[in-house]
mmCIF file of the N, C-alpha and C atoms, coordinates in Angstrom:
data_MODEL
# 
_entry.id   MODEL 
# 
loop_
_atom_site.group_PDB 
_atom_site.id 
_atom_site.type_symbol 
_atom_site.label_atom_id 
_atom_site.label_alt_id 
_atom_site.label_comp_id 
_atom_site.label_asym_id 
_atom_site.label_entity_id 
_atom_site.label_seq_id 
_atom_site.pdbx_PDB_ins_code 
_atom_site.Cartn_x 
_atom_site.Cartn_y 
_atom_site.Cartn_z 
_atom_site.occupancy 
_atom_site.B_iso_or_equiv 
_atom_site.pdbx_formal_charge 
_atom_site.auth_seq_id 
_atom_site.auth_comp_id 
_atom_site.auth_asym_id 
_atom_site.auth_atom_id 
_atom_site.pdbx_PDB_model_num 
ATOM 1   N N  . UNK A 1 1  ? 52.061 -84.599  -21.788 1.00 0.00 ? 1  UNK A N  1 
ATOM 2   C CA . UNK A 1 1  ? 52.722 -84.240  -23.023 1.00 0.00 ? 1  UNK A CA 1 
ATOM 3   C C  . UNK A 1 1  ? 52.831 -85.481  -23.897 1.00 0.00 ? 1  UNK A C  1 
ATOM 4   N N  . UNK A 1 2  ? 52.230 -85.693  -25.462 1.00 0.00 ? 2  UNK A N  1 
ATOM 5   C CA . UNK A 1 2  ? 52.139 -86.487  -25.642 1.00 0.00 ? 2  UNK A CA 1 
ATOM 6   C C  . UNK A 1 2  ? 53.782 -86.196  -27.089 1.00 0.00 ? 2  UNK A C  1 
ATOM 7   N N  . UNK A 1 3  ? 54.797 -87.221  -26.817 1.00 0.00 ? 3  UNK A N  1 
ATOM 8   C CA . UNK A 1 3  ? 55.726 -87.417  -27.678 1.00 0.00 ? 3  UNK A CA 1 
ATOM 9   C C  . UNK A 1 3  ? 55.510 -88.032  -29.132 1.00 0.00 ? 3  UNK A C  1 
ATOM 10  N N  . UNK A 1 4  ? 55.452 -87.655  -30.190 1.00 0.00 ? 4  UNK A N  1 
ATOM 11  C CA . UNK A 1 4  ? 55.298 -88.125  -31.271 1.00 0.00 ? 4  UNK A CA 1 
ATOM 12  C C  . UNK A 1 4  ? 57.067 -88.802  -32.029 1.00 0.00 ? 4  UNK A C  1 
ATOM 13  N N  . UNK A 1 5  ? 57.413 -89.651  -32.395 1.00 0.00 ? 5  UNK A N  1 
ATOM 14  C CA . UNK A 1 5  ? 58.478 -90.016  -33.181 1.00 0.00 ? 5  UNK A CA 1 
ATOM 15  C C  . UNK A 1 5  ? 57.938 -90.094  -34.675 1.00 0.00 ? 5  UNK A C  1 
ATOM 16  N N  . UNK A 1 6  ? 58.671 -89.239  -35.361 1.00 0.00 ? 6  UNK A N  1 
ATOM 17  C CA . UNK A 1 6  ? 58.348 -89.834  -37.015 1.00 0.00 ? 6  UNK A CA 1 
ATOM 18  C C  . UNK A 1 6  ? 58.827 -91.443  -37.524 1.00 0.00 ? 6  UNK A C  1 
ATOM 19  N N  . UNK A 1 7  ? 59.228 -91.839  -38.299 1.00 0.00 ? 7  UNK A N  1 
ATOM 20  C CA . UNK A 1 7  ? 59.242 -93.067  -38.558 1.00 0.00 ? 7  UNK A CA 1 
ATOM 21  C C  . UNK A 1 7  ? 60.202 -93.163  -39.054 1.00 0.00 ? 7  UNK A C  1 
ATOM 22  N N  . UNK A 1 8  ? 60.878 -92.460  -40.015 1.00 0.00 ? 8  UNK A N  1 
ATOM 23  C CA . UNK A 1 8  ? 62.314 -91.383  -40.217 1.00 0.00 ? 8  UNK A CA 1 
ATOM 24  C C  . UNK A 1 8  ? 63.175 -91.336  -38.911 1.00 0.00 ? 8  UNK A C  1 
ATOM 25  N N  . UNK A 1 9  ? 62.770 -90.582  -37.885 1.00 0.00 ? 9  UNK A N  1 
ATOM 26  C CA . UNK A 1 9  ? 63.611 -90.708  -36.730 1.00 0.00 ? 9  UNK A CA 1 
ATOM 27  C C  . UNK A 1 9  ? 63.545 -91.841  -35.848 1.00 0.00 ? 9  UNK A C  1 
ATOM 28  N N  . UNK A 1 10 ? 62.740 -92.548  -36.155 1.00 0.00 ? 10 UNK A N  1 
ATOM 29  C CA . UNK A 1 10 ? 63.118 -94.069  -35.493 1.00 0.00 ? 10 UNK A CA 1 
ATOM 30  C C  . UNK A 1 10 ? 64.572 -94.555  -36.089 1.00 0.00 ? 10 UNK A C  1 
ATOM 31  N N  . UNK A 1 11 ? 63.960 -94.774  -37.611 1.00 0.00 ? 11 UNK A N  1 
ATOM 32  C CA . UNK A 1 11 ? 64.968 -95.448  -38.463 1.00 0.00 ? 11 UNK A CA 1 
ATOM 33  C C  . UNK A 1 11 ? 66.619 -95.063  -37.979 1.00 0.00 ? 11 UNK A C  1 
ATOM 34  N N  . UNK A 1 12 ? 66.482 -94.019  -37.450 1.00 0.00 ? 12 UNK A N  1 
ATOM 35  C CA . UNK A 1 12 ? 68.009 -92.793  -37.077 1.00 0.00 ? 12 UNK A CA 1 
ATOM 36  C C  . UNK A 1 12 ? 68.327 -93.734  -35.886 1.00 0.00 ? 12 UNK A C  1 
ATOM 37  N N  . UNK A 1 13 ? 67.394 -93.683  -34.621 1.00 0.00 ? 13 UNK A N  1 
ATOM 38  C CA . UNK A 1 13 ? 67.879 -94.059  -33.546 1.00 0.00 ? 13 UNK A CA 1 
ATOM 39  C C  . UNK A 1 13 ? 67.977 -95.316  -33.201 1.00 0.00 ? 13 UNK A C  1 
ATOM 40  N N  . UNK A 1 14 ? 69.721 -95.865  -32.211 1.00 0.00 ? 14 UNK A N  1 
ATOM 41  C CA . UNK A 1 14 ? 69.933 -97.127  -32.424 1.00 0.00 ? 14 UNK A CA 1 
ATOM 42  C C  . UNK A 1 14 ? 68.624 -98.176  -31.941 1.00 0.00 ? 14 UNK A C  1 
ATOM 43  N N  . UNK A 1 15 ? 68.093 -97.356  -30.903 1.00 0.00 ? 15 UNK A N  1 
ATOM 44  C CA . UNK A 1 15 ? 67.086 -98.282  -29.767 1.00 0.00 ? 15 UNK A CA 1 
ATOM 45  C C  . UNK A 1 15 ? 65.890 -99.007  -30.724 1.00 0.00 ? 15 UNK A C  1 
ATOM 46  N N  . UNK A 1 16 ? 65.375 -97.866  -31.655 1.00 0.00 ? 16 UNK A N  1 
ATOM 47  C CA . UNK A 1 16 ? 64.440 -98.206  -32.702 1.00 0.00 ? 16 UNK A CA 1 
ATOM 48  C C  . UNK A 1 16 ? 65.005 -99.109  -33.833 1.00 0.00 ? 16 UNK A C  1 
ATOM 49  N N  . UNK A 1 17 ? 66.165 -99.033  -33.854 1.00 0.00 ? 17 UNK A N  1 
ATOM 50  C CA . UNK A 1 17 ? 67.215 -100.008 -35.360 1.00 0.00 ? 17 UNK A CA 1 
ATOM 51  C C  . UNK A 1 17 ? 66.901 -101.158 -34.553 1.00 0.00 ? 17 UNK A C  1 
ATOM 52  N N  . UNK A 1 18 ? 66.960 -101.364 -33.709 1.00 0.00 ? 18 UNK A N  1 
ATOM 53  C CA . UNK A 1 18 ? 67.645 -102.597 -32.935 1.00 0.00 ? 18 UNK A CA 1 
ATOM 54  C C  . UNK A 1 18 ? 66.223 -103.836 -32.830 1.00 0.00 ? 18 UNK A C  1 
ATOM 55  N N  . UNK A 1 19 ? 65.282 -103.179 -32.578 1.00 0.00 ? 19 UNK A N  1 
ATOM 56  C CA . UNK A 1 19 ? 64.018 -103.214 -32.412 1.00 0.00 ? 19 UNK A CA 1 
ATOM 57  C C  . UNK A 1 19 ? 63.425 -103.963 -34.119 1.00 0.00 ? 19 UNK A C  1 
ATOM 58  N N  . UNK A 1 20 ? 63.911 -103.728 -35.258 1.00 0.00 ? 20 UNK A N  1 
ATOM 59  C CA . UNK A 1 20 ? 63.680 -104.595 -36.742 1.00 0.00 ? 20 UNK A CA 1 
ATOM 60  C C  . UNK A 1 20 ? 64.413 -105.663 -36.254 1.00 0.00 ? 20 UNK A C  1 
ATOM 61  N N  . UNK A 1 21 ? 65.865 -105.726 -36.151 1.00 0.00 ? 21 UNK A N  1 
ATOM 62  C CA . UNK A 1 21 ? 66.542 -106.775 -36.220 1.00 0.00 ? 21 UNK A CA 1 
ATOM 63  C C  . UNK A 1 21 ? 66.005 -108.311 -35.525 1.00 0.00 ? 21 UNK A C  1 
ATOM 64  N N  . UNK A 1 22 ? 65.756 -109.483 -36.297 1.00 0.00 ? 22 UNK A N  1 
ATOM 65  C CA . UNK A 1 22 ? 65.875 -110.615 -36.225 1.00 0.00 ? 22 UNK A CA 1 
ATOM 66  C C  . UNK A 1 22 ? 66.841 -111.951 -35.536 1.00 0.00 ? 22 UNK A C  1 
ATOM 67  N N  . UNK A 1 23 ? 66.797 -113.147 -35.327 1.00 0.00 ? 23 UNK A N  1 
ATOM 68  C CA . UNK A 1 23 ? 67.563 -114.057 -35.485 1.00 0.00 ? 23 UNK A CA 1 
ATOM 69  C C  . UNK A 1 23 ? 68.914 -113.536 -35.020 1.00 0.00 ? 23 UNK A C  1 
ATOM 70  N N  . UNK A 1 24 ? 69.900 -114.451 -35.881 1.00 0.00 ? 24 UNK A N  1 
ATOM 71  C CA . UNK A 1 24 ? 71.599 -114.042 -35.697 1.00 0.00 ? 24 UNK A CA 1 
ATOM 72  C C  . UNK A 1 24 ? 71.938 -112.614 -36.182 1.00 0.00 ? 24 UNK A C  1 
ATOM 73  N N  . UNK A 1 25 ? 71.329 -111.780 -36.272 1.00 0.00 ? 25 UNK A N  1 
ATOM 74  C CA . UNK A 1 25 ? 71.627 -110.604 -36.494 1.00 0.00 ? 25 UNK A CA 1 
ATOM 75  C C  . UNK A 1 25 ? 71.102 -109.590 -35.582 1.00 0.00 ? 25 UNK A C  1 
ATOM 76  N N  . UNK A 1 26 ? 70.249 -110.569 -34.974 1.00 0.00 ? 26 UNK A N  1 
ATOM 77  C CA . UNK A 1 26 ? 69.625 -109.460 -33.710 1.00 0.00 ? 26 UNK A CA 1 
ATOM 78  C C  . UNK A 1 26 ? 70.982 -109.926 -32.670 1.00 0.00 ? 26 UNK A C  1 
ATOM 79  N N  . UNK A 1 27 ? 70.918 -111.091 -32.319 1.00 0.00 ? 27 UNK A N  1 
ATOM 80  C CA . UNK A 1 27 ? 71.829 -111.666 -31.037 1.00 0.00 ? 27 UNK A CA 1 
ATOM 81  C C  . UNK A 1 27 ? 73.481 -111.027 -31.836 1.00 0.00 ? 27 UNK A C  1 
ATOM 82  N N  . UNK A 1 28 ? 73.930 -111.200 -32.802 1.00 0.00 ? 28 UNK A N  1 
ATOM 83  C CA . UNK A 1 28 ? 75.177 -110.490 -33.081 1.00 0.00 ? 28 UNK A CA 1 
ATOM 84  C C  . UNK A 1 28 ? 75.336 -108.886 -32.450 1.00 0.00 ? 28 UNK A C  1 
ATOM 85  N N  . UNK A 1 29 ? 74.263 -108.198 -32.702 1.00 0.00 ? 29 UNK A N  1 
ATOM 86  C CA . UNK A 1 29 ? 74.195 -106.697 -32.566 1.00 0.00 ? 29 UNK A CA 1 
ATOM 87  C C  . UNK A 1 29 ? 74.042 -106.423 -31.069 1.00 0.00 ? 29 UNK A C  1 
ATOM 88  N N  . UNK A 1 30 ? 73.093 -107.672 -29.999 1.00 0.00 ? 30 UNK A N  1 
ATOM 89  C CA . UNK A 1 30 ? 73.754 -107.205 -28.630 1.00 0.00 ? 30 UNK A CA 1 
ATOM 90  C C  . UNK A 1 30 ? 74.579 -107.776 -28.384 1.00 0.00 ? 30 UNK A C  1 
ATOM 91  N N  . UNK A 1 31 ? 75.042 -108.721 -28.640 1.00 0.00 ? 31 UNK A N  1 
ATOM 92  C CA . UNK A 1 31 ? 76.408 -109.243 -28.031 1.00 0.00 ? 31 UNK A CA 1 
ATOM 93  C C  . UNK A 1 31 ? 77.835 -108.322 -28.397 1.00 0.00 ? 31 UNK A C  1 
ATOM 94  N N  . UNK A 1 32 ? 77.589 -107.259 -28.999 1.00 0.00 ? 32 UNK A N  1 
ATOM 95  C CA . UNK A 1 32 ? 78.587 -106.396 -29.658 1.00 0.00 ? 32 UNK A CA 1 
ATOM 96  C C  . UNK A 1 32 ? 78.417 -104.541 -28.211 1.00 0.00 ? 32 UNK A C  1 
ATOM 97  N N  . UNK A 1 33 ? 77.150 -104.875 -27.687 1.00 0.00 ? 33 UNK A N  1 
ATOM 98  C CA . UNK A 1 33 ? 76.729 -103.841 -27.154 1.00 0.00 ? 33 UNK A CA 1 
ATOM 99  C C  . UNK A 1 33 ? 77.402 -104.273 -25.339 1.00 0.00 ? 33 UNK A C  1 
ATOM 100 N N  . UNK A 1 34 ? 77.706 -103.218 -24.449 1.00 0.00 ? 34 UNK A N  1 
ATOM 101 C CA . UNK A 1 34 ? 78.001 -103.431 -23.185 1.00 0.00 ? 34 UNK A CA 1 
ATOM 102 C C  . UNK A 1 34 ? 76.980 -104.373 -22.397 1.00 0.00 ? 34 UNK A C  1 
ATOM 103 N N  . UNK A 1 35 ? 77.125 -104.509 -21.416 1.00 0.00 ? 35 UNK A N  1 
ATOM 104 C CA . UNK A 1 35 ? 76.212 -104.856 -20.369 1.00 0.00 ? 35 UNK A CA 1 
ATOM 105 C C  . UNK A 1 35 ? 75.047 -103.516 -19.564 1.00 0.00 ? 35 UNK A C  1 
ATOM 106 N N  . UNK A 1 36 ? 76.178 -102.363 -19.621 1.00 0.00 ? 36 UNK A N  1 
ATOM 107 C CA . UNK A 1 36 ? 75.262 -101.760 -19.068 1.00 0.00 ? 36 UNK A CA 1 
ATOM 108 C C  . UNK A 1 36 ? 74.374 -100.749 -20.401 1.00 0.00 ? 36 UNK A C  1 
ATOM 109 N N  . UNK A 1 37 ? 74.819 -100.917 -21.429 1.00 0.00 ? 37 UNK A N  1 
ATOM 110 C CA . UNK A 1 37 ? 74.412 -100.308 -22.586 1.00 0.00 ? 37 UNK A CA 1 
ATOM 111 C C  . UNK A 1 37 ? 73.322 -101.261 -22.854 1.00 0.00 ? 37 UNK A C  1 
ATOM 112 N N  . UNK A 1 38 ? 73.124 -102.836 -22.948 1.00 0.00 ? 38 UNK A N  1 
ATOM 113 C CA . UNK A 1 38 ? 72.133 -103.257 -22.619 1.00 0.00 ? 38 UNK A CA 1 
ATOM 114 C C  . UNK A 1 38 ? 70.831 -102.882 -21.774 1.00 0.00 ? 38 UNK A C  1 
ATOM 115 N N  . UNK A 1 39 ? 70.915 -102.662 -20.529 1.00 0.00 ? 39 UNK A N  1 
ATOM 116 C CA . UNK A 1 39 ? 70.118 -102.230 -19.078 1.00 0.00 ? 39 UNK A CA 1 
ATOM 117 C C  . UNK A 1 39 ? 69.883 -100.932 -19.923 1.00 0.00 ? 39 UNK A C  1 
ATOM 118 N N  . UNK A 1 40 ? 70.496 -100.122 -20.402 1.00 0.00 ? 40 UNK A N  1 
ATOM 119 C CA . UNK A 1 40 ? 69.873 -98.580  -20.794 1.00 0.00 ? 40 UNK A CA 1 
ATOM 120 C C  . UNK A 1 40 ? 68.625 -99.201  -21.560 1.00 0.00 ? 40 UNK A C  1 
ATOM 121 N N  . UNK A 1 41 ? 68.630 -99.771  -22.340 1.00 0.00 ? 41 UNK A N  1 
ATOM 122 C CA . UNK A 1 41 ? 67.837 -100.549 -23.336 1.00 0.00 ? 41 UNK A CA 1 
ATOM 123 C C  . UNK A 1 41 ? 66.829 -100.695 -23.082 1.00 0.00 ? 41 UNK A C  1 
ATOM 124 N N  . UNK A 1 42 ? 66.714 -101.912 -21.971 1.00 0.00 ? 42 UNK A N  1 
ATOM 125 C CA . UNK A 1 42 ? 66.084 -102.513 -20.895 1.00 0.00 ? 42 UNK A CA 1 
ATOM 126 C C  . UNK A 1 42 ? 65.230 -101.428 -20.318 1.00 0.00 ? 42 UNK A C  1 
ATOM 127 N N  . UNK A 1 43 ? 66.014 -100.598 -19.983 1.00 0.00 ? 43 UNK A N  1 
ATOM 128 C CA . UNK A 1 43 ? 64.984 -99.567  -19.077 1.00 0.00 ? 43 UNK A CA 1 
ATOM 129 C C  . UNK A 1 43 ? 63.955 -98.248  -19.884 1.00 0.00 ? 43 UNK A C  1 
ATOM 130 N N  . UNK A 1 44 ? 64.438 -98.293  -21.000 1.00 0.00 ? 44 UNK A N  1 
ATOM 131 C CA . UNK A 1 44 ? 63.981 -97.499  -21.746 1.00 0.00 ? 44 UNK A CA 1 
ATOM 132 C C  . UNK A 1 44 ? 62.912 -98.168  -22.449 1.00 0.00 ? 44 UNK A C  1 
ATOM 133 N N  . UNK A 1 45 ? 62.871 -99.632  -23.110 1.00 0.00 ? 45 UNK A N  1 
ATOM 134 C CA . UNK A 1 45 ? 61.743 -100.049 -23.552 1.00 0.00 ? 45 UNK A CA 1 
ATOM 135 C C  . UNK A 1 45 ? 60.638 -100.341 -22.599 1.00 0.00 ? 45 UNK A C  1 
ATOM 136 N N  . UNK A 1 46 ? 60.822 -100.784 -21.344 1.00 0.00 ? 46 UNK A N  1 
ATOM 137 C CA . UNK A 1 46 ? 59.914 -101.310 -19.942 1.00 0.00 ? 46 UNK A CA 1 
ATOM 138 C C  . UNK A 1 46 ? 60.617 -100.949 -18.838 1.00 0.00 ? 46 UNK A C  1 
ATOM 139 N N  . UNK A 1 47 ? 60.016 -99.130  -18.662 1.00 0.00 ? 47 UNK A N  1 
ATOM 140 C CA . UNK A 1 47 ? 59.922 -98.673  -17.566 1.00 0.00 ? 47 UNK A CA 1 
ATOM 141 C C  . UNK A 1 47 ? 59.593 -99.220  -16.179 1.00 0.00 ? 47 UNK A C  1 
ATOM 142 N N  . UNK A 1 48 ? 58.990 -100.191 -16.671 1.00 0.00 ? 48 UNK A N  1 
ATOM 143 C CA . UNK A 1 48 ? 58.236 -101.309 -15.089 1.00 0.00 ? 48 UNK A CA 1 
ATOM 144 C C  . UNK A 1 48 ? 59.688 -102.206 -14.398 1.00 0.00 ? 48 UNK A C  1 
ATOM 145 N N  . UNK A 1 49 ? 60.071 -102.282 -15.890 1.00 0.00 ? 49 UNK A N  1 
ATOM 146 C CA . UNK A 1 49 ? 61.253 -103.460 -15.104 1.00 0.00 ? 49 UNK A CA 1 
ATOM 147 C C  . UNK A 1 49 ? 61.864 -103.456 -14.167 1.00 0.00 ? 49 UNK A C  1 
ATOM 148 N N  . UNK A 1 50 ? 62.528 -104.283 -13.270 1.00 0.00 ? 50 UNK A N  1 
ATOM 149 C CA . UNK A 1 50 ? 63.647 -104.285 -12.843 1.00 0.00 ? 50 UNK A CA 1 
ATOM 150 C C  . UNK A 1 50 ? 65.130 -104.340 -13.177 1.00 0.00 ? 50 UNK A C  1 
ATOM 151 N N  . UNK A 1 51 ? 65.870 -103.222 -13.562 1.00 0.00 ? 51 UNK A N  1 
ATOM 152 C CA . UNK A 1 51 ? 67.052 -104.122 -14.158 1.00 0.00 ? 51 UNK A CA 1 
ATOM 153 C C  . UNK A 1 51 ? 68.205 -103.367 -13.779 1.00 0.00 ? 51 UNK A C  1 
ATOM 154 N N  . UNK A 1 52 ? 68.179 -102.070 -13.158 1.00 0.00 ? 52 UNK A N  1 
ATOM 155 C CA . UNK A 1 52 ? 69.080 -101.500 -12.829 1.00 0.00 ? 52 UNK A CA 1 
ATOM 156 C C  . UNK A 1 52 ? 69.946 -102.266 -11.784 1.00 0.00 ? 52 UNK A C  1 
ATOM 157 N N  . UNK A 1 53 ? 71.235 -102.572 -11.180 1.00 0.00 ? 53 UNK A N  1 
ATOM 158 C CA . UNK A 1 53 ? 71.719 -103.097 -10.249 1.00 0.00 ? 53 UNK A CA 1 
ATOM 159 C C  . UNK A 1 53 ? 71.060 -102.658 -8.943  1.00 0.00 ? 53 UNK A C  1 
ATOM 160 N N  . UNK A 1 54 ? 71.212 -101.445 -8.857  1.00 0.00 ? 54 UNK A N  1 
ATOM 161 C CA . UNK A 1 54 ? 70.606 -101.157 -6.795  1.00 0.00 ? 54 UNK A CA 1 
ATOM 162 C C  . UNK A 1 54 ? 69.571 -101.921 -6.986  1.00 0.00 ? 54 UNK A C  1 
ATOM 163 N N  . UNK A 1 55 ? 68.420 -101.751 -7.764  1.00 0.00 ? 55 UNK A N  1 
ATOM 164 C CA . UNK A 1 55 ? 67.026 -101.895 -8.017  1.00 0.00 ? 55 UNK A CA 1 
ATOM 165 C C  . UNK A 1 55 ? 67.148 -103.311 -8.047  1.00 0.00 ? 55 UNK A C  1 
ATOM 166 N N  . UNK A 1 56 ? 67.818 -104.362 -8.767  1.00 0.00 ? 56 UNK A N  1 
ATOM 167 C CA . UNK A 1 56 ? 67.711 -105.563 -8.841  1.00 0.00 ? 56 UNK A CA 1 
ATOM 168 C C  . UNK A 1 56 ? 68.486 -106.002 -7.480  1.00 0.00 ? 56 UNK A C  1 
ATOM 169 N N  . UNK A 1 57 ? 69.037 -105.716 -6.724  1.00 0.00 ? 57 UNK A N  1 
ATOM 170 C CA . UNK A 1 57 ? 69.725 -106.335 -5.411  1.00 0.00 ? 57 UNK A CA 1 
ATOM 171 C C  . UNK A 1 57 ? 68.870 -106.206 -4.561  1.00 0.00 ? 57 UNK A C  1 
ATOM 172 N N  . UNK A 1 58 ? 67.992 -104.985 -4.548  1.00 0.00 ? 58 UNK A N  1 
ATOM 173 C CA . UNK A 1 58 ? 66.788 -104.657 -3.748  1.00 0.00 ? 58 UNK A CA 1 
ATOM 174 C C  . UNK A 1 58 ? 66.281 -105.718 -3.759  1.00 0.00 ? 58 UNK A C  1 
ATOM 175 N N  . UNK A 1 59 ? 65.283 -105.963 -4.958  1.00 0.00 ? 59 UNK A N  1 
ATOM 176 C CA . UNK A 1 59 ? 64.680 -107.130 -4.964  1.00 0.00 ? 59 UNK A CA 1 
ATOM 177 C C  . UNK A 1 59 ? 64.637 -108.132 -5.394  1.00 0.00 ? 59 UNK A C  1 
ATOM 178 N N  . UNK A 1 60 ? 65.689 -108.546 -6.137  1.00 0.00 ? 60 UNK A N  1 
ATOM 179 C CA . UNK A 1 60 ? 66.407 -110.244 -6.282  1.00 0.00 ? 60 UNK A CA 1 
ATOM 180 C C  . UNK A 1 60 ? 67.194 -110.290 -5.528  1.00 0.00 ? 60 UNK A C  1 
ATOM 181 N N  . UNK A 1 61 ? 68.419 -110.041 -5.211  1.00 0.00 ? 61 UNK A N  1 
ATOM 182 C CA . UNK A 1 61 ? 69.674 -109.930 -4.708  1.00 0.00 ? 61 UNK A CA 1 
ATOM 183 C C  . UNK A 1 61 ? 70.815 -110.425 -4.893  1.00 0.00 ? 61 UNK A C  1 
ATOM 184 N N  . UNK A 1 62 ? 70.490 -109.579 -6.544  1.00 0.00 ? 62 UNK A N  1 
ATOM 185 C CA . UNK A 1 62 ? 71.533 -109.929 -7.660  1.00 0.00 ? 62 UNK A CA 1 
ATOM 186 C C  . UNK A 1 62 ? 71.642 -109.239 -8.702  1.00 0.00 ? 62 UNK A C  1 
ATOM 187 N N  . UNK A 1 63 ? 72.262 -109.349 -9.434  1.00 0.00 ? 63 UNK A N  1 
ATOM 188 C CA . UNK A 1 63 ? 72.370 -108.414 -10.678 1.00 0.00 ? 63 UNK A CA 1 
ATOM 189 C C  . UNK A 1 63 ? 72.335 -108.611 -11.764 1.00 0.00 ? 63 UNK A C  1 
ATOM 190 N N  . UNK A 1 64 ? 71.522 -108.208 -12.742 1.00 0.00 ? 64 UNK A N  1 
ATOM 191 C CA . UNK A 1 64 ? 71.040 -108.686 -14.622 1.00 0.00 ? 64 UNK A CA 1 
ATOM 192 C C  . UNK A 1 64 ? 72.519 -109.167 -15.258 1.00 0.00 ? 64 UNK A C  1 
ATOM 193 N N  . UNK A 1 65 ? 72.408 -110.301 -14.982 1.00 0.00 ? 65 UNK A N  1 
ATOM 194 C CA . UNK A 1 65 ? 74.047 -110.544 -16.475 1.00 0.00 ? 65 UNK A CA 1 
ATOM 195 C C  . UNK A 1 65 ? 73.913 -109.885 -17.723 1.00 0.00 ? 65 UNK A C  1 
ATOM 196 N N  . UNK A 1 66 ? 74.882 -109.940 -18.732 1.00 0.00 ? 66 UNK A N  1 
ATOM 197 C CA . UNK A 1 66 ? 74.804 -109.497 -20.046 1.00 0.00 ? 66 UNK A CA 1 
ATOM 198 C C  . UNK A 1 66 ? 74.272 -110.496 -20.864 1.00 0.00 ? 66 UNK A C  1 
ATOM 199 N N  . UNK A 1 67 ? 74.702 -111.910 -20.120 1.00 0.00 ? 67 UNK A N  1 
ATOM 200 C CA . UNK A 1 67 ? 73.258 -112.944 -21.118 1.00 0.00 ? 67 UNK A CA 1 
ATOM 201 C C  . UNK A 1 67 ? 71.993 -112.803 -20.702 1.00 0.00 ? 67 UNK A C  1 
ATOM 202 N N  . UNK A 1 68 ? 71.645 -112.496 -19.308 1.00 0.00 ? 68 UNK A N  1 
ATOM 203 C CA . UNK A 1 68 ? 69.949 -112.421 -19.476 1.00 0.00 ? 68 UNK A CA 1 
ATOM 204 C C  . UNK A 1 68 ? 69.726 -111.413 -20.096 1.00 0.00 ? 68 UNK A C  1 
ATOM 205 N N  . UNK A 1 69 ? 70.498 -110.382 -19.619 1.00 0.00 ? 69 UNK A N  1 
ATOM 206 C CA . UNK A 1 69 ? 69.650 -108.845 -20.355 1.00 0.00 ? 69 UNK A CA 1 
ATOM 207 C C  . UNK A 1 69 ? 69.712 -108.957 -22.021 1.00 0.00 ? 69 UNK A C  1 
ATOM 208 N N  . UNK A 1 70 ? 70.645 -110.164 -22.627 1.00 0.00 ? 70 UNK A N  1 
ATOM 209 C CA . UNK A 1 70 ? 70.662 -110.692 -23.995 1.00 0.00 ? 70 UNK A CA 1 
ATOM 210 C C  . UNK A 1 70 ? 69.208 -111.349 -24.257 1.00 0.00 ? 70 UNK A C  1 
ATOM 211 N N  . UNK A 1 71 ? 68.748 -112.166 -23.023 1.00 0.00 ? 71 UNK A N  1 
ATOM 212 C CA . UNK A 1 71 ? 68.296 -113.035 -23.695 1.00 0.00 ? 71 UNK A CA 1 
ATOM 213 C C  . UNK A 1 71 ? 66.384 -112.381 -22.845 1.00 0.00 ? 71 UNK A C  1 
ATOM 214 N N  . UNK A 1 72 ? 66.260 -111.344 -22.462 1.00 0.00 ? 72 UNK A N  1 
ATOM 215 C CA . UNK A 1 72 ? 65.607 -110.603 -22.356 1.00 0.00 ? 72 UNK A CA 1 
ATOM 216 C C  . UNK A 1 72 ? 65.056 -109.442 -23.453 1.00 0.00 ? 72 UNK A C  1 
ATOM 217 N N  . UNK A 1 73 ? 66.175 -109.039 -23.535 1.00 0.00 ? 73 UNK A N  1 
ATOM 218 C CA . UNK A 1 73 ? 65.830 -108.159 -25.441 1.00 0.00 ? 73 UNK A CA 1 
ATOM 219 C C  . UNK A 1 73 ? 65.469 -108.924 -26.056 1.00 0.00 ? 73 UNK A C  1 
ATOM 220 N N  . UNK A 1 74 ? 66.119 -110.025 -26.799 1.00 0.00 ? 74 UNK A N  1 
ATOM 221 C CA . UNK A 1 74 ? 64.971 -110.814 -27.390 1.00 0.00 ? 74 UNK A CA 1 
ATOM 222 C C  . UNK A 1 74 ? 64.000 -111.417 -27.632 1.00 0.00 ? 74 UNK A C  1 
ATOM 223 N N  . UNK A 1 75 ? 63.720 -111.596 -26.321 1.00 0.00 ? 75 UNK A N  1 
ATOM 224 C CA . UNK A 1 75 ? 62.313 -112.303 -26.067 1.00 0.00 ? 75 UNK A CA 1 
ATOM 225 C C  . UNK A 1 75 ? 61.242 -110.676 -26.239 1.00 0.00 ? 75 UNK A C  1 
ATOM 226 N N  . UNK A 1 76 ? 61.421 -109.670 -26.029 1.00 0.00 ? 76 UNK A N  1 
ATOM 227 C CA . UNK A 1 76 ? 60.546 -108.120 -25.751 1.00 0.00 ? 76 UNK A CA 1 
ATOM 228 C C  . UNK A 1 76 ? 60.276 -108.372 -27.283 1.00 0.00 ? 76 UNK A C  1 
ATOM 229 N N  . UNK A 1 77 ? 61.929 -108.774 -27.915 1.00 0.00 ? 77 UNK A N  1 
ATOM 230 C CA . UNK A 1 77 ? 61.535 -107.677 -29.212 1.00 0.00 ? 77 UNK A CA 1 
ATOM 231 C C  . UNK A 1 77 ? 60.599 -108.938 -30.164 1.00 0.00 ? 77 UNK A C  1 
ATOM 232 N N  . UNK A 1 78 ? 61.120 -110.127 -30.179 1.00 0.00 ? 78 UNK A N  1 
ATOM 233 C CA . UNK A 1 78 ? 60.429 -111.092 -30.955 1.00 0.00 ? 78 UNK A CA 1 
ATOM 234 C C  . UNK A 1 78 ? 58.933 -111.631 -30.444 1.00 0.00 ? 78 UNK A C  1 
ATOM 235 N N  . UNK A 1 79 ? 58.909 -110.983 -29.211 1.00 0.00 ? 79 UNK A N  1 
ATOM 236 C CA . UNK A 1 79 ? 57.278 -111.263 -29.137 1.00 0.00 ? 79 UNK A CA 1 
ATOM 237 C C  . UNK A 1 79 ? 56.275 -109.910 -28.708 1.00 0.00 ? 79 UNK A C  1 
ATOM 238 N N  . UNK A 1 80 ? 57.302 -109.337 -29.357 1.00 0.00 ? 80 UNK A N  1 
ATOM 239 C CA . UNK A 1 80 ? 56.327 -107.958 -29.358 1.00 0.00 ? 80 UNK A CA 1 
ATOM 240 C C  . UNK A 1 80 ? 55.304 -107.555 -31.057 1.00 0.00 ? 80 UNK A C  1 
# 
């Protein structure tokens, strides 16, 4: 099934807003967001990842802080 998004309903949804944002306005907008509202993020842009807690104790044996998973979104979104 192939999902189409208009460009219109990006603009709507936060995951796609978040995804323009830049600089101090990108890092303001997650640092305003949870930790685990982050990881939703996380898992939704790169299905491959690791970032869920069970999943990351499995195989790190540890758990995504709210600064990496900070400093993880930004690196996806600014070098994407």
């Amino acid at each position: 099934m192939n999902t189409y998004i208009s460009e219109e309903e990006k603009l709507k949804h936060p995951y796609y807003k978040l995804m323009e944002l830049r600089d101090d306005v990108l890092e303001s907008e997650l640092n305003t967001w949870s930790r685990l509202d982050l990881i939703e993020w996380l898992c939704w842009n790169d299905r491959n990842g690791v970032y869920r807690d069970e999943q990351s104790l499995q195989e790190f044996d540890n758990i995504l802080s709210k600064e990496e998973a900070i400093e993880i979104i930004t690196r996806q979104i600014t070098e994407a």
